[in-house]
C-alpha positions in Angstrom: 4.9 41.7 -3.6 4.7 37.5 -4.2 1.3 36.6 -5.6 -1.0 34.5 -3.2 -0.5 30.9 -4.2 -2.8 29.4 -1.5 -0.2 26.2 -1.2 0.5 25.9 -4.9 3.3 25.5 -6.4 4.0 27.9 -8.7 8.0 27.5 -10.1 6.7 26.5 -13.3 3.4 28.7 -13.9 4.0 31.8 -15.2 2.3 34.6 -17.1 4.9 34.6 -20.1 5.0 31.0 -20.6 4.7 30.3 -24.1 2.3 27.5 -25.8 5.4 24.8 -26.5 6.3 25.6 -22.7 2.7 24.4 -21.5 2.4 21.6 -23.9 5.8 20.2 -22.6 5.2 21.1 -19.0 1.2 19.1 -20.0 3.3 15.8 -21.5 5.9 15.8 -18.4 3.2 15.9 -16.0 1.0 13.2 -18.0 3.9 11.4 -18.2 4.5 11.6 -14.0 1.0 10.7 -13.6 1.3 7.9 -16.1 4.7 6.7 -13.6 2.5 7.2 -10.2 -0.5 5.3 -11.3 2.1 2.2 -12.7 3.9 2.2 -9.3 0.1 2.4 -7.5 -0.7 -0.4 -9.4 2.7 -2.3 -8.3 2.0 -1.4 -4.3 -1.6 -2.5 -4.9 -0.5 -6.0 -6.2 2.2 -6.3 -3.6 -0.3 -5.2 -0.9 -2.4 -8.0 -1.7 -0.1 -10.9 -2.1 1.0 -10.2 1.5 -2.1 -9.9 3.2 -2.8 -13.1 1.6 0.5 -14.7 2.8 -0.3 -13.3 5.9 -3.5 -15.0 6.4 -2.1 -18.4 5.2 0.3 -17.7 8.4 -2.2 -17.3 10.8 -4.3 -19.7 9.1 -1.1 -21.9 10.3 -0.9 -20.0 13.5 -3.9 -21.3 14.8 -3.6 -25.1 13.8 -0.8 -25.1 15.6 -2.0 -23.5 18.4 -5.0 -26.1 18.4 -2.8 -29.4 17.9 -0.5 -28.1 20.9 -3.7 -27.4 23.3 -4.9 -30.3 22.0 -2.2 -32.4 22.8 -1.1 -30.6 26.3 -4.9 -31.3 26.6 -4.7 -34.9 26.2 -1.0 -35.2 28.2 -2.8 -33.2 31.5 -5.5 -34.7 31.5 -8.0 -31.6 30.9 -10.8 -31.9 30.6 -13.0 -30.1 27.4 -9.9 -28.2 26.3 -8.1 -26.1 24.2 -5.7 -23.1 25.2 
């Protein structure tokens, strides 16, 4: 009969795991964790130079967007307005 595991997994836990076992099971999962949290770190940087290169384009966006209501504006004849 498997034990319940609730989720876990369990291919590396066992009962008759000696002390060197854990330790190096410990330093290869500290050294996964130490992997995640550099590539975290990389997505977080990259996250927020594109929402700001983003926001420079629809900073841009909406100048042009004014100048070309502005100027159909003028051409027309409209009065008060922007598209």
């Amino acid at each position: 009969m498997m034990p319940q595991t609730h989720g876990m997994n369990i291919m590396y836990r066992s009962e008759n795991m000696t002390v060197k076992a854990n330790h190096e099971r410990i330093v290869r999962l500290e050294d996964d964790v130490s992997e995640i949290q550099e590539r975290l770190t990389n997505l977080e940087m990259k996250h927020i130079d594109l929402m700001a290169r983003l926001d420079v384009i629809v900073k841009g966006v909406k100048v042009i967007i004014a100048i070309v209501g502005a100027s159909l504006g003028v051409d027309l004849g409209i009065e008060g307005g922007m598209i």
